[in-house]
C-alpha positions as CSV (number, residue, x, y, z in Angstrom):
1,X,-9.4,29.7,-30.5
2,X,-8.2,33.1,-29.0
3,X,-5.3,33.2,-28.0
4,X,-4.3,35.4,-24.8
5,X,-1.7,37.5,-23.7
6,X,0.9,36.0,-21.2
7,X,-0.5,38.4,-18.6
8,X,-4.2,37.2,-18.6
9,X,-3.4,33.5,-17.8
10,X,-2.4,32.1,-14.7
11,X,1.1,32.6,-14.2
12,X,3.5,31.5,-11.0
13,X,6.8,31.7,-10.1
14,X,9.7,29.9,-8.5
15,X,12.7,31.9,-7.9
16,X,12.7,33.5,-11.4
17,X,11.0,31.4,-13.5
18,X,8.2,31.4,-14.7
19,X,5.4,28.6,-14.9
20,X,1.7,27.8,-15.7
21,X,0.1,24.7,-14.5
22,X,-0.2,21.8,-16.5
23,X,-3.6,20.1,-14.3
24,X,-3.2,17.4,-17.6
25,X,0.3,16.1,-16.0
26,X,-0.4,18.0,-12.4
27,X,2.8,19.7,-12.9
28,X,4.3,23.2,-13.3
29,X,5.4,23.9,-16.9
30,X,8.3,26.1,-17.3
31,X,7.0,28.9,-19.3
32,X,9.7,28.7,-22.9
33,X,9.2,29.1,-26.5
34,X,6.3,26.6,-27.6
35,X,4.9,25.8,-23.7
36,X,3.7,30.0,-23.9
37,X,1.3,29.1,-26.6
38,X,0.3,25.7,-25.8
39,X,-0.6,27.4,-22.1
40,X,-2.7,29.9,-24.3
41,X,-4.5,27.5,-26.2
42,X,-5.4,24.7,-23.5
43,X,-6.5,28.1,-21.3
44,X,-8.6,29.1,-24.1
45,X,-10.2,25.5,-24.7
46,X,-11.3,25.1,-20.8
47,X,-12.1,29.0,-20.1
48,X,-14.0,29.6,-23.6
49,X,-14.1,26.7,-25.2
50,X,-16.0,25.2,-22.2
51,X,-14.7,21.9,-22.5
52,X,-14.0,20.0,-19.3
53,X,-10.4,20.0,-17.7
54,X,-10.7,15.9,-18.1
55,X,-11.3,15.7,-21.6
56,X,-8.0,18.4,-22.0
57,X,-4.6,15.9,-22.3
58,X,-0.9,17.3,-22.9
59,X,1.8,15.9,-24.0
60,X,-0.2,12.4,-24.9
61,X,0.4,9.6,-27.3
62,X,-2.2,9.6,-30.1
63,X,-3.3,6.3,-29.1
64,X,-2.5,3.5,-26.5
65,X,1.6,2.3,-27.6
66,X,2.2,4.8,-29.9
67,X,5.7,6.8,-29.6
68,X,4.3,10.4,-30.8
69,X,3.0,12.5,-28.5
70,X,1.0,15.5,-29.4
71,X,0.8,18.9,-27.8
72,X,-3.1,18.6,-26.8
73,X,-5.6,16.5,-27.7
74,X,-9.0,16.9,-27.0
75,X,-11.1,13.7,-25.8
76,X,-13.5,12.6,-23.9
77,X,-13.1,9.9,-20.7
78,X,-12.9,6.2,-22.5
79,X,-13.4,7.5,-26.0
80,X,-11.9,5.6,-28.7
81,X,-11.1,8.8,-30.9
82,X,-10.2,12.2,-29.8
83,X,-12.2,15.0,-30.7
84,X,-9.9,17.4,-31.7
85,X,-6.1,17.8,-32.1
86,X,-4.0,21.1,-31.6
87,X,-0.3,21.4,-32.8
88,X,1.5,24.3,-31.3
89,X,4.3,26.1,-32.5
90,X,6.8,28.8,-31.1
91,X,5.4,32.3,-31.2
92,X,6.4,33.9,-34.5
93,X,7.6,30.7,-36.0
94,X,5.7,30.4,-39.9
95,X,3.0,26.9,-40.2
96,X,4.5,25.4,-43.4
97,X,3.1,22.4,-45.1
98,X,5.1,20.2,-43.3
99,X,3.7,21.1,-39.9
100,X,0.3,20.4,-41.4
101,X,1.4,17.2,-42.3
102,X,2.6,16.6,-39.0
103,X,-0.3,17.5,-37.5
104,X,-2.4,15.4,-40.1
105,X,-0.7,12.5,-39.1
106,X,-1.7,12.8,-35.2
107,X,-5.5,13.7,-36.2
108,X,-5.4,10.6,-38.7
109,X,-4.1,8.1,-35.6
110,X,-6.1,9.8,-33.4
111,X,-9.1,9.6,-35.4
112,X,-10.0,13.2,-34.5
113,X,-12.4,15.2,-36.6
114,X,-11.2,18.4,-36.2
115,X,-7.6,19.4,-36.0
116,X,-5.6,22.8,-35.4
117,X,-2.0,24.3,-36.0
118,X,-1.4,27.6,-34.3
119,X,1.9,29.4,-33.7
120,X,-0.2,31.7,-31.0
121,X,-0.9,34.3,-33.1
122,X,-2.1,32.7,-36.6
123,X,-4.6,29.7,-36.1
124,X,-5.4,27.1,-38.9
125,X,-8.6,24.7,-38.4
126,X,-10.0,21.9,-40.3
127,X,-12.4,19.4,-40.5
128,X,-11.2,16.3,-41.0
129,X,-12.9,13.4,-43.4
130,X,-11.2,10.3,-42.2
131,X,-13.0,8.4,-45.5
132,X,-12.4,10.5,-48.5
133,X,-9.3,11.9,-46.7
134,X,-10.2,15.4,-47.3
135,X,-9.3,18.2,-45.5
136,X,-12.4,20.9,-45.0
137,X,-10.7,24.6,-44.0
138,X,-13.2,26.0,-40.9
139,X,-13.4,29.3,-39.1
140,X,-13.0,27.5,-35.4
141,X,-14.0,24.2,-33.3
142,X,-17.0,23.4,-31.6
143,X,-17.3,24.3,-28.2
144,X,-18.4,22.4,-25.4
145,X,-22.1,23.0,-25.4
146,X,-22.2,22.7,-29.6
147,X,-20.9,19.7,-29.6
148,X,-23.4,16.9,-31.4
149,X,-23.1,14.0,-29.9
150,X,-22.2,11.6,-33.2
151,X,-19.0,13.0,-32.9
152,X,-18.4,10.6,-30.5
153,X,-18.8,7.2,-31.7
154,X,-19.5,5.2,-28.9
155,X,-21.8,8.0,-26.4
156,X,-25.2,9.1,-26.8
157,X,-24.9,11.0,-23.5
158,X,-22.2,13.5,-23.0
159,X,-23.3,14.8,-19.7
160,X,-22.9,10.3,-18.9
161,X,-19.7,10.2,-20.8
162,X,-17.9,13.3,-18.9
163,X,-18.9,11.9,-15.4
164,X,-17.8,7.8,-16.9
165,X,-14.8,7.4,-14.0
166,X,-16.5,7.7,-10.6
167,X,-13.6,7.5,-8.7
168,X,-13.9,4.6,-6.7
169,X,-10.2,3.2,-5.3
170,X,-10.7,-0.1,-7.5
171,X,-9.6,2.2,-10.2
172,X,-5.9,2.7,-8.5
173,X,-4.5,-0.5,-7.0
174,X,-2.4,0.0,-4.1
175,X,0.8,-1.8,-4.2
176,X,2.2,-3.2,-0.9
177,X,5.8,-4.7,0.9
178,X,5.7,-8.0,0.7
179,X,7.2,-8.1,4.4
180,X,4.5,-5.5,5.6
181,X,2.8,-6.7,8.8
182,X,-0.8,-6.6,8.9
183,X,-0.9,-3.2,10.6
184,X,1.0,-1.8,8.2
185,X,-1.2,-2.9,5.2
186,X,-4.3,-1.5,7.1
187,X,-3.1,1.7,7.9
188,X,-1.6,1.8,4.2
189,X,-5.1,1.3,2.8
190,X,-6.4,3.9,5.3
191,X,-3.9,6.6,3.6
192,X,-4.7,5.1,0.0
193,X,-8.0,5.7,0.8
194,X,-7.8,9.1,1.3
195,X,-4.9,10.3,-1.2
196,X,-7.4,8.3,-4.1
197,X,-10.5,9.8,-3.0
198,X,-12.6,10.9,-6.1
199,X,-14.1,14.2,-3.9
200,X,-11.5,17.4,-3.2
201,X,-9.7,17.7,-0.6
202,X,-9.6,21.7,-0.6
203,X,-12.7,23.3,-2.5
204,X,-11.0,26.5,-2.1
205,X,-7.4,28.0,-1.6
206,X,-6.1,27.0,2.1
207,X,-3.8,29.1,4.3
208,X,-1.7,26.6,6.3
209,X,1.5,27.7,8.5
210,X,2.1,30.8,6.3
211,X,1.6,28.5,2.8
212,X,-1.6,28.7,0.6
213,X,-2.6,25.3,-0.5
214,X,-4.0,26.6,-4.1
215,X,-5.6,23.8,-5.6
216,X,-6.4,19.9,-5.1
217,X,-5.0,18.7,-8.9
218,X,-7.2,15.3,-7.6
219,X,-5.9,11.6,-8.1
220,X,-3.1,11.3,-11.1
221,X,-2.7,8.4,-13.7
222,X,0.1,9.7,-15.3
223,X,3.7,7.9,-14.5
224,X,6.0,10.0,-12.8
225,X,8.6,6.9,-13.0
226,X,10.7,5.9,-10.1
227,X,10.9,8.6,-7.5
228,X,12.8,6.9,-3.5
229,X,12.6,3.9,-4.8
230,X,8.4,3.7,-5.6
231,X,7.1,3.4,-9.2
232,X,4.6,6.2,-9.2
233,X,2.8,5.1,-12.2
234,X,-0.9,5.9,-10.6
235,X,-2.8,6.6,-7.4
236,X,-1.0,9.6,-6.3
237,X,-2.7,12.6,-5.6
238,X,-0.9,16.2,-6.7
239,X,-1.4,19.8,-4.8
240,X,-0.4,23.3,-6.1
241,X,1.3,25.3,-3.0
242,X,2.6,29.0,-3.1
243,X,5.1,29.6,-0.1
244,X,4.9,32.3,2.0
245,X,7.5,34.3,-0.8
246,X,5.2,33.0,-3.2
247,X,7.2,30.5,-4.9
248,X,5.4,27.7,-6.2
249,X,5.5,23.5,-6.5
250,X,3.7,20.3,-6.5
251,X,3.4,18.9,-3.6
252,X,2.1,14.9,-4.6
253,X,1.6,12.3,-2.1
254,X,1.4,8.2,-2.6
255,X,1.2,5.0,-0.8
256,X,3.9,2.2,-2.3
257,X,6.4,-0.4,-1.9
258,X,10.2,0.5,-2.3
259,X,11.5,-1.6,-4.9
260,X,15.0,-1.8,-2.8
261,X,13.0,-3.7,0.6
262,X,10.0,-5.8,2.0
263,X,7.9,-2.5,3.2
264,X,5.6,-0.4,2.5
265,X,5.9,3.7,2.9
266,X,4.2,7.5,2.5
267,X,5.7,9.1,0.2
268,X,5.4,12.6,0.0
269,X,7.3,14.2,-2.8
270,X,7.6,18.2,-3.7
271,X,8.2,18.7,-7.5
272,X,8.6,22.5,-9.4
273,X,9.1,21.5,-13.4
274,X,10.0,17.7,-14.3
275,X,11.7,17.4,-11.1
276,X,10.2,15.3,-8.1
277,X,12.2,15.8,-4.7
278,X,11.2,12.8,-2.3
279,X,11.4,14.9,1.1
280,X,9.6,12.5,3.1
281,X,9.2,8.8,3.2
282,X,7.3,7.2,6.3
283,X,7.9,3.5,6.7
284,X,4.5,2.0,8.1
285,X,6.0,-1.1,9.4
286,X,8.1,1.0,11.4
287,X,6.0,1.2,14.7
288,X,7.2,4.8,15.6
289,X,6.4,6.3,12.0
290,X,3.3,4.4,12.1
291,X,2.3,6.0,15.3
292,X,3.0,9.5,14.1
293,X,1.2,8.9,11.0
294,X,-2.1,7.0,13.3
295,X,-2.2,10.3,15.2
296,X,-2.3,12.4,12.5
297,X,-4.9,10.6,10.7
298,X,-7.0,10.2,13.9
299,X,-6.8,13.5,15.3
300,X,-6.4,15.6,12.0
301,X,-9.5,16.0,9.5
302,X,-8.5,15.4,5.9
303,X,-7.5,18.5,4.8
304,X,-5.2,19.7,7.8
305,X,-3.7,15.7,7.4
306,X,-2.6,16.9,4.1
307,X,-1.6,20.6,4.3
308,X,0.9,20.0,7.4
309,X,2.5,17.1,5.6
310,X,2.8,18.9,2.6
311,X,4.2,22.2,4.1
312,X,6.1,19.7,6.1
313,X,8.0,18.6,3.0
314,X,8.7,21.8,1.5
315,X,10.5,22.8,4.9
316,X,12.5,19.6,4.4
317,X,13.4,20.3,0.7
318,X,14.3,24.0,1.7
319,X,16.4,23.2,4.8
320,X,18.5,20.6,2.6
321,X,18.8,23.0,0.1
322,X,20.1,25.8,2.2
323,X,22.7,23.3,4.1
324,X,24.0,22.2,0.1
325,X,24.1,26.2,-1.0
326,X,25.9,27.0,3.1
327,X,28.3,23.5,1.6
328,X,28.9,24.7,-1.7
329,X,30.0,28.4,-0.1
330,X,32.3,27.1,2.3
331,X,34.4,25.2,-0.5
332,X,34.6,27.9,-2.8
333,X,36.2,30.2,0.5
């Protein structure tokens, strides 16, 4: 697994910092210590490697209810076992016995064949016996295209097994108000519809008002938590954006019920790092919102819909934040 320099990845920026993009939890990734190699390495596994960006997971548990999370696992759509299992360390940092054991202990819950410790610079790779519990020292992993298929125990087709989800909206429940009119909930499934939609919104970079809609991150299934009041645990849909200074974020959009009230709202959140910012939240039982939002949808096409709510958002987020710096200034004078 090569590892690259910082300066042939995908790199963005906001302010000062810098950040890759994490398409695993649709979020920017502040580029420090042990996320510069892991960056590397899942670069590597998609761009060389072959593998697709679905099977690629950061930051996962091992399995379903387990507490340790490892830094990437490799594994297909409804597989039981991962296929492989990458420890990263910080750059420079010796691999000692005990980060082999840690990473042995990941690879043995996640019943992973292959596993790999790498520091960025020096890479160690085994094969994995889960039966005689012996560890088999290999040049490299498989790519994409060598895999065999008894690797995975439960597929004889991997071209079936990467394609398994097809996206259909049963797969992401919408959650409603329970005081939402019938118009409301209509118009709320006409939004759900589109935001969980398994095709992309943007097959290529889009300029919008001066912003660059980058990339369509598709529908997420990763919790965000509570964000305005909505549990975004699923069914949101995540775009990158560069500004017209070229400043990046998140820009994710969901249809939920506020845990505070009865009603149901668009939520359109703008997020650089772990942090969500909630800049808009459209009630749809409110007959004015739900007008605006009617005429949007009915005289918009889907991708326009999306971009001018999204830039509309960041200009929200950056307003309030220029009115708290212009605050802040007047009571230190």
């Amino acid at each position: 697994m090569a590892i690259k320099n910082c300066d042939e990845c995908p790199i963005y920026r906001c302010g000062r910092r810098r950040y890759w993009l994490d398409r695993s939890r649709q979020r920017l990734v502040r580029l420090v210590d042990e996320e510069k190699v892991r960056h590397h390495a899942v670069s590597a596994i998609a761009q060389e490697y072959g593998y697709p960006s679905s099977w690629i997971h950061t930051e996962i548990p091992v399995q379903d209810g387990d507490r340790r999370r490892a830094d990437i696992l490799v594994k297909a759509e409804g597989a039981q076992c991962a296929l492989i299992v990458i420890e990263c360390k910080k750059r420079g940092i010796e691999l000692t016995a005990a980060h082999k054991k840690q990473v042995l202990d990941y690879c043995h819950a996640a019943g992973s064949p292959y596993m790999v410790l790498t520091n960025g610079r020096d890479k160690r790779v085994w094969i994995v016996d889960h039966d005689s519990h012996r560890l088999t020292p290999v040049g490299d992993v498989p790519s994409f295209h060598e895999l065999n298929e008894s690797y995975l125990n439960h597929a004889t087709d991997l071209r079936t097994l990467v394609c398994e989800n097809d996206g259909s909206d049963d797969a992401y429940p919408i959650a409603t108000g329970i005081g939402s009119g019938s118009a409301a909930l209509d118009l709320a499934r006409s939004i759900h519809e589109r935001i969980t939609a398994s095709s992309s919104v943007f097959a290529e970079p889009c300029k919008w008002r001066n912003y660059t809609i980058v990339e369509d991150m598709g529908v997420g299934a990763r919790s965000l938590g509570r964000i305005r009041g909505c549990w975004w645990n699923q069914g949101y849909r995540s775009f990158l954006v560069l500004s017209p200074e070229g400043n990046a974020c998140v820009v994710r959009f969901k249809v939920g019920a506020h845990d505070r009230d009865s009603y149901t709202y668009l939520y359109v959140a703008v997020s650089v790092g772990a942090r969500n910012h909630c800049t808009l939240a459209m009630c749809l039982d409110d007959p004015i919102q739900a007008e605006i939002l009617e005429e949007l949808m009915n005289n918009r096409s889907e991708h326009e819909f999306f971009a001018d709510m999204a830039v509309d958002a960041i200009e929200r987020r950056d307003s309030r934040s220029r009115r708290w710096t212009h605050s802040r200034s007047l009571k230190r004078s």
